[in-house]
C-alpha positions in Angstrom: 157.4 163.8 149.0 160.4 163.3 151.4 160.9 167.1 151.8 157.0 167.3 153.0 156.9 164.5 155.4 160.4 165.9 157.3 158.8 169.5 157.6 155.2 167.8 159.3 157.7 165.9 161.6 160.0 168.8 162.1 156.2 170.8 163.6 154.9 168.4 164.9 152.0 168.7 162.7 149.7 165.5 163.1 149.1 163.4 159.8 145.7 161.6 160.1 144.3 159.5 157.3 140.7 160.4 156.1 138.9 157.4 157.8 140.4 158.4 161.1 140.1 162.0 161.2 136.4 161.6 160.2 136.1 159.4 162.9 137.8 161.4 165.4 135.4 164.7 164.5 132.4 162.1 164.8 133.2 161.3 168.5 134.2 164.7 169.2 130.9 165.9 168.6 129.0 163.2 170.5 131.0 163.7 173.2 131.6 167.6 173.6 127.4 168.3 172.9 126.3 164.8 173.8 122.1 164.8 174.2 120.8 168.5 173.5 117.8 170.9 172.4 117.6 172.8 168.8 115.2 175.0 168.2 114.7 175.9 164.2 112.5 176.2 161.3 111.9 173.7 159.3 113.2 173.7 155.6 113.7 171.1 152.7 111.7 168.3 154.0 112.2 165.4 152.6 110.2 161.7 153.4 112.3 159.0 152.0 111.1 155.7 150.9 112.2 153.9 153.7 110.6 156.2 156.0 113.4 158.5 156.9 112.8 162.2 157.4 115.3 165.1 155.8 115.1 168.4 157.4 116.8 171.4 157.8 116.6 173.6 160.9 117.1 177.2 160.1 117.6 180.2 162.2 118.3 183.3 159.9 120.8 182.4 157.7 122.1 179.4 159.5 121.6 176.2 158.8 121.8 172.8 160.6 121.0 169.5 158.6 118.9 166.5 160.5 117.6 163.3 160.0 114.1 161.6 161.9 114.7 157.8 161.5 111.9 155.8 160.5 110.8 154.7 164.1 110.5 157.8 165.6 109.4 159.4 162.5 106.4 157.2 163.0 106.3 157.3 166.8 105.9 161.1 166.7 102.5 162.8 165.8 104.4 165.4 164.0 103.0 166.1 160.3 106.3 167.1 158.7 106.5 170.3 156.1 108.7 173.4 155.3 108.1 176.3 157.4 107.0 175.6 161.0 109.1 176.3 164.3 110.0 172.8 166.3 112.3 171.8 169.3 114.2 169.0 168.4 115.6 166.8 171.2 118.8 164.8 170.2 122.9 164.2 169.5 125.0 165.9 167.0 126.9 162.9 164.3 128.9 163.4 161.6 128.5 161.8 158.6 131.8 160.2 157.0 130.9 160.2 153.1 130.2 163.5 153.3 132.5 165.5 155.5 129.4 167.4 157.2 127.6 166.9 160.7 124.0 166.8 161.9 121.6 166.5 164.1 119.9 163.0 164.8 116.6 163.7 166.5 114.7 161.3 169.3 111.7 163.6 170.2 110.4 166.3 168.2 107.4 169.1 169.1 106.3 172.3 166.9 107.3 175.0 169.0 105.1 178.2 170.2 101.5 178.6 169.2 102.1 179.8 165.8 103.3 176.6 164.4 100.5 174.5 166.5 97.6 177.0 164.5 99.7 176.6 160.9 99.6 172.2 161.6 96.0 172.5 163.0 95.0 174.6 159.8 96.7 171.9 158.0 95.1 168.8 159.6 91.5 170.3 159.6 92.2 171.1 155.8 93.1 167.6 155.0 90.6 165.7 156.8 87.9 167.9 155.8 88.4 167.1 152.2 87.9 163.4 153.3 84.7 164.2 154.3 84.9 163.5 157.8 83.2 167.3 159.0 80.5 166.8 156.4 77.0 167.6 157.6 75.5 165.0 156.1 77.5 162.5 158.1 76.5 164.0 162.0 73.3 162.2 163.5 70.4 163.5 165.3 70.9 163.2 169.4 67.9 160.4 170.8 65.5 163.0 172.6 65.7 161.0 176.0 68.5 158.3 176.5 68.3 155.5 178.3 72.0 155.3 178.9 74.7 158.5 178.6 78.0 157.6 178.2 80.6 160.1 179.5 84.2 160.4 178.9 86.3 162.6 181.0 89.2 162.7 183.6 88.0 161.6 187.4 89.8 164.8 188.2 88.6 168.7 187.7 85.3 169.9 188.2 84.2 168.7 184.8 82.8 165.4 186.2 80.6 166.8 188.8 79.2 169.8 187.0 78.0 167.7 184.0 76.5 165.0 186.7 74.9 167.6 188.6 72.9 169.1 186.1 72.5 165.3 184.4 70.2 164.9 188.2 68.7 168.9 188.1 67.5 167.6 184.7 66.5 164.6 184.3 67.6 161.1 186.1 69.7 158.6 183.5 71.6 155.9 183.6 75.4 157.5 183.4 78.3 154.8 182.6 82.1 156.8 183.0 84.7 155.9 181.6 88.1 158.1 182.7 90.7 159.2 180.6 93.3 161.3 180.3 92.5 164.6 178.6 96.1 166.1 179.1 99.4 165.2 178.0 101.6 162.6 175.5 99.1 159.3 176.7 95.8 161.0 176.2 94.9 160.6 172.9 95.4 157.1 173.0 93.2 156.8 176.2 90.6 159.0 174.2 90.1 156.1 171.7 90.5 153.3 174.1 87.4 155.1 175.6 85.4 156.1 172.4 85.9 152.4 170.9 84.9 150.9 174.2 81.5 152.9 175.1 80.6 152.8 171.5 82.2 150.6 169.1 83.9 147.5 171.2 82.3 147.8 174.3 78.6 148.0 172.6 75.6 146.6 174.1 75.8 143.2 175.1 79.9 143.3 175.9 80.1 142.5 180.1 82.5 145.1 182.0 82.1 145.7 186.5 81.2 148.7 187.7 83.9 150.1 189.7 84.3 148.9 193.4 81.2 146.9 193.5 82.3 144.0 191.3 78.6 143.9 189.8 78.7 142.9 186.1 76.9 145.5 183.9 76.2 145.3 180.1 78.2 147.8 178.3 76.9 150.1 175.7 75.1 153.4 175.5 72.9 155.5 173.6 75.0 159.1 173.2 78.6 159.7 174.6 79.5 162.9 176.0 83.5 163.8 175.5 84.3 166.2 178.2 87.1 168.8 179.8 87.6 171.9 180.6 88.9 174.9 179.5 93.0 175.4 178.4 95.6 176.4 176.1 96.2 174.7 172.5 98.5 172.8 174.2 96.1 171.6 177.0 93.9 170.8 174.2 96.0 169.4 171.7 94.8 165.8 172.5 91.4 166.9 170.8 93.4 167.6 167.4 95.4 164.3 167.2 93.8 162.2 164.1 93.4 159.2 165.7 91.2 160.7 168.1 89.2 162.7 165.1 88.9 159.5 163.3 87.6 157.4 166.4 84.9 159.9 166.8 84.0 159.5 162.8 83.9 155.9 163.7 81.8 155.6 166.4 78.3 153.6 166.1 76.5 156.1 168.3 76.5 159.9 168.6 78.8 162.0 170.2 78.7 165.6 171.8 82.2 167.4 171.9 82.6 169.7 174.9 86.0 170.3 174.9 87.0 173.5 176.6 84.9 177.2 176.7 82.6 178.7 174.4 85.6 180.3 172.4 88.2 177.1 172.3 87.4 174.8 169.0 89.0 171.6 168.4 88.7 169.4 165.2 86.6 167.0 167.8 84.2 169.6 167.9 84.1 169.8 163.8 83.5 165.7 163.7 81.5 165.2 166.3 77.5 165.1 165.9 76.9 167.7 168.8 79.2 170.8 169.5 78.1 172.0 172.9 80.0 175.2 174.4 80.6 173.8 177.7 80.3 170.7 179.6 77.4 171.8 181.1 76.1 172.4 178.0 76.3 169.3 176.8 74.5 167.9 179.7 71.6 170.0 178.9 71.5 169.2 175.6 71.7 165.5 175.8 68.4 165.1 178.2 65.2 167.4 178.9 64.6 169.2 182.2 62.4 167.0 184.4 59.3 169.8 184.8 59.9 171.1 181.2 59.7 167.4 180.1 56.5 166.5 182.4 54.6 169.9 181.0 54.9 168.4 177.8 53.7 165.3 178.7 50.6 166.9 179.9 50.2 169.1 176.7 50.2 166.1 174.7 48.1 163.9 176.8 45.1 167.0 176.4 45.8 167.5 173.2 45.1 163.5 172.8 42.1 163.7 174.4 40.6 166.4 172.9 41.8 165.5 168.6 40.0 161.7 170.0 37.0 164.3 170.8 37.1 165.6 168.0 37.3 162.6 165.4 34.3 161.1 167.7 32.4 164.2 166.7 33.4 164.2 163.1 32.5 160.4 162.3 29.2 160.8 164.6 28.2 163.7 162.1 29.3 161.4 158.8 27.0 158.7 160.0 24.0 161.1 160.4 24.6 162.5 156.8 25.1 159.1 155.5 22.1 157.6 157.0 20.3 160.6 155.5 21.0 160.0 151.9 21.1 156.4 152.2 18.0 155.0 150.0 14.9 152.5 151.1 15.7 148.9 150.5 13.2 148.4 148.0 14.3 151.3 146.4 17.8 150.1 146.3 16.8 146.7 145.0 14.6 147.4 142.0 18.1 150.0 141.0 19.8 146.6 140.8 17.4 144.6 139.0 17.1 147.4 136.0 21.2 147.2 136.1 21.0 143.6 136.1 18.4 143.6 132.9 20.9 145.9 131.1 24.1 144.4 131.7 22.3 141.1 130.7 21.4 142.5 127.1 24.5 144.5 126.5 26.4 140.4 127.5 24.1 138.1 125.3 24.9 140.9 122.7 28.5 140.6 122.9 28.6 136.7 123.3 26.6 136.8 120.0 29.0 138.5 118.5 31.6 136.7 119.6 30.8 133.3 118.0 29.7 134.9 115.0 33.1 135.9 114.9 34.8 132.8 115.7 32.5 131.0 113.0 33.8 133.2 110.3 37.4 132.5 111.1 37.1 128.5 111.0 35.2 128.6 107.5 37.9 130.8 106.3 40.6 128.3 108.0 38.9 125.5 106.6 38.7 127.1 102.7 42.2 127.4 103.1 43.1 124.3 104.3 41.2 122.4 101.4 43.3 124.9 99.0 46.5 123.9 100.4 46.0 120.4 100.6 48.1 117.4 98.5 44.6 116.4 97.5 44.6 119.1 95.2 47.9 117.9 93.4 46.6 114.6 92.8 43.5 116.2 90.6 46.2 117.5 88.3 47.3 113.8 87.3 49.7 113.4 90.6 50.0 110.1 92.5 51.5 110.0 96.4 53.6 107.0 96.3 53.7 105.2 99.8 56.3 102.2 100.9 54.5 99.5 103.3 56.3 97.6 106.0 57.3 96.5 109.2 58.3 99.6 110.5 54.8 101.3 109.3 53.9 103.3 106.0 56.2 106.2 104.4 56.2 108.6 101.5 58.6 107.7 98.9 60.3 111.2 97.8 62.9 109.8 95.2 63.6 106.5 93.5 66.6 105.7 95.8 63.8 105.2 98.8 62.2 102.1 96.8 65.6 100.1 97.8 64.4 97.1 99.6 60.8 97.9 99.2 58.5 95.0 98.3 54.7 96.2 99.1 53.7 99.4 97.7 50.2 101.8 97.6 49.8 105.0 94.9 47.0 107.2 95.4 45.7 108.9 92.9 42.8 111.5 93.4 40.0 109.0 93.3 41.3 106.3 95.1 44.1 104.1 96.4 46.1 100.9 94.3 48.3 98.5 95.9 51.4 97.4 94.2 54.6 95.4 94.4 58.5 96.1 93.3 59.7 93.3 90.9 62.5 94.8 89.4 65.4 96.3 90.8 66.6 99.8 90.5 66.3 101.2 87.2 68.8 103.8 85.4 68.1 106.2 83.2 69.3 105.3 79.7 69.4 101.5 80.9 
């Protein structure tokens, strides 16, 4: 041991202990790379219970441990499995109980298209096995609201195309509420707006109407969720869950018309409308005004002329009626010949009914004389009968007599009274 320790001083050769050289690599690290970028697969994810996410970032054969703490595991919309391509913002660490570093991300985003599709595929997958794109759940649209609700950015052309062909159309009531449709804060905006035109807000809830301070009663009939056309990325706000699952939760219907014809979101599978276009959607939510006054008049003459026709129909069913209709005398002597029969066929029945009734009571009566004590007593019985103040008893067995004094026995053909004078008797006494 001497021999070693001259040789590392006779080198210079630095001797750190195992605490301190860990630590030393540790701030190293921080320090040389400080806040930085990875971009990686993802491999060997792993949730713990506390929250934590495991990962690996690979690029070919390399391989760079991580660790998403709980917080910003959470924070992040970022649904978490092997296999999808991600920028991962934060500081390289090392670890001391196991003599390896890694990276501790802040922010994390799937990166390129590709892995954007593979977690969409993976969402839509998930929440349509809960139901939530079943077409039993979507609702017909009302044919002609009385209030629209729309649901859009203040900015773009979205907002005046869908209110300009609202007016070509058909006048309505339009309450706006603005959101963002772009970026980190949108989705959350999205569901401020869905729960407030629909589920919140609902009719009878006060809000003002911008600029004017007026007080108007929230709460509308259809919402329309608009914005224009983009990339996934432009559109991602659409695919966030909490957005798909304040559409499922809305009281009233909802027309997605997110993007162009070709662009599909999940808000487009969960809502009750998918309209191609804004534009679209405006048509679809209310009838053009001539289109809707042409129908008006079809129905009003096609009123008028089924009322013609049922006045015609009844007038002709009164005719034939009062044709076959009998004379009132003829019609009277009919019911006076029903009367006489259904008077014979009842005094015939009510006949036969007491007949019947007599029968049963003599046979009641034979066999209540047959049955009765009365009939014991002819074969030498007596019914033996205790008098006093509480009123008069059988006497079943001898021990009854006890305190008796006034007696009856009746035999078949009559009643005698008698007294006790003896107390109870034993047998063989």
């Amino acid at each position: 041991m001497p021999a070693t320790h001259d040789i590392k001083q006779s080198d210079n050769t630095p001797v750190f202990g195992v605490k301190e050289l860990s630590t030393r690599i540790k701030e190293t690290l921080e320090e040389r790379f400080g806040r930085l970028c990875v971009r990686g697969e993802t491999s060997n994810v792993f949730r713990s219970a506390r929250g934590h996410v495991y990962v690996r970032l690979k690029e070919g054969d390399s391989i760079l441990e991580a660790v998403c703490w709980k917080n910003v595991a959470e924070a992040s919309s970022m649904e978490w499995h092997d296999g999808i391509e991600v920028e991962c913002v934060g500081r390289l660490s090392a670890y001391h109980g196991g003599s390896k570093y890694q990276l501790i991300i802040d922010e994390v985003t799937p990166s390129g298209e590709g892995a954007l599709y593979r977690m969409l595929a993976e969402r839509r997958k998930r929440l349509e096995g809960e139901g939530l794109f079943a077409l039993e759940r979507k609702r017909a649209l009302p044919f002609l609201p009385s209030r629209i609700g729309l649901i859009t950015s203040l900015q773009g052309a979205v907002l005046h195309d869908v209110l300009h062909r609202l007016r070509e159309r058909c006048v309505r009531d339009v309450l706006i509420w603005p959101s963002q449709v772009q970026g980190d804060e949108a989705a959350a905006t999205l569901c401020r707006a869905l729960q407030g035109l629909g589920g919140r807000g609902g009719r009878g809830e006060l809000g003002n109407r911008q600029g004017d301070g007026e007080s108007v009663l929230l709460g509308v009939d259809v919402i329309i969720l608009a914005r224009g056309g983009g990339s996934i990325e432009d559109l991602w706000p659409f695919n966030e869950e909490n957005v798909v699952r304040a559409i499922a939760a809305c009281p009233v219907p909802v027309i997605s018309a997110v993007g162009h014809e070709t662009d599909w979101t999940l808000a487009d599978l969960v809502a009750d409308y998918r309209a191609p276009t804004p534009s679209a959607a405006a048509e679809k939510v209310v009838p053009v005004r001539v289109e809707l006054l042409r129908r008006l008049r079809d129905q009003h003459a096609l009123l008028a002329q089924r009322t013609v026709n049922v006045y015609e129909r009844c007038g002709e069913r009164e005719r034939g009626l009062r044709a076959r209709l009998p004379s009132p005398q003829t019609f009277f002597n009919a019911c006076l010949q029903g009367w006489a029969r259904h008077s014979d066929a009842f005094d015939k029945a009510w006949l036969h009914l007491v007949e019947g009734h007599e029968r049963t009571c003599a046979t009641q009566e034979r066999l209540l004389e047959n049955t009765s004590y009365r009939q014991v007593l002819k074969r030498g019985y007596a019914a033996v009968r205790r008098n006093d103040a509480q009123g008069t008893s059988i006497i079943m067995s001898r021990h009854a007599c006890a305190g008796a004094r006034d007696l009856s026995i009746e035999f078949h053909d009559g009643v005698v009274d008698a007294s006790v004078t003896r107390g109870e008797r034993h047998d063989g006494v």
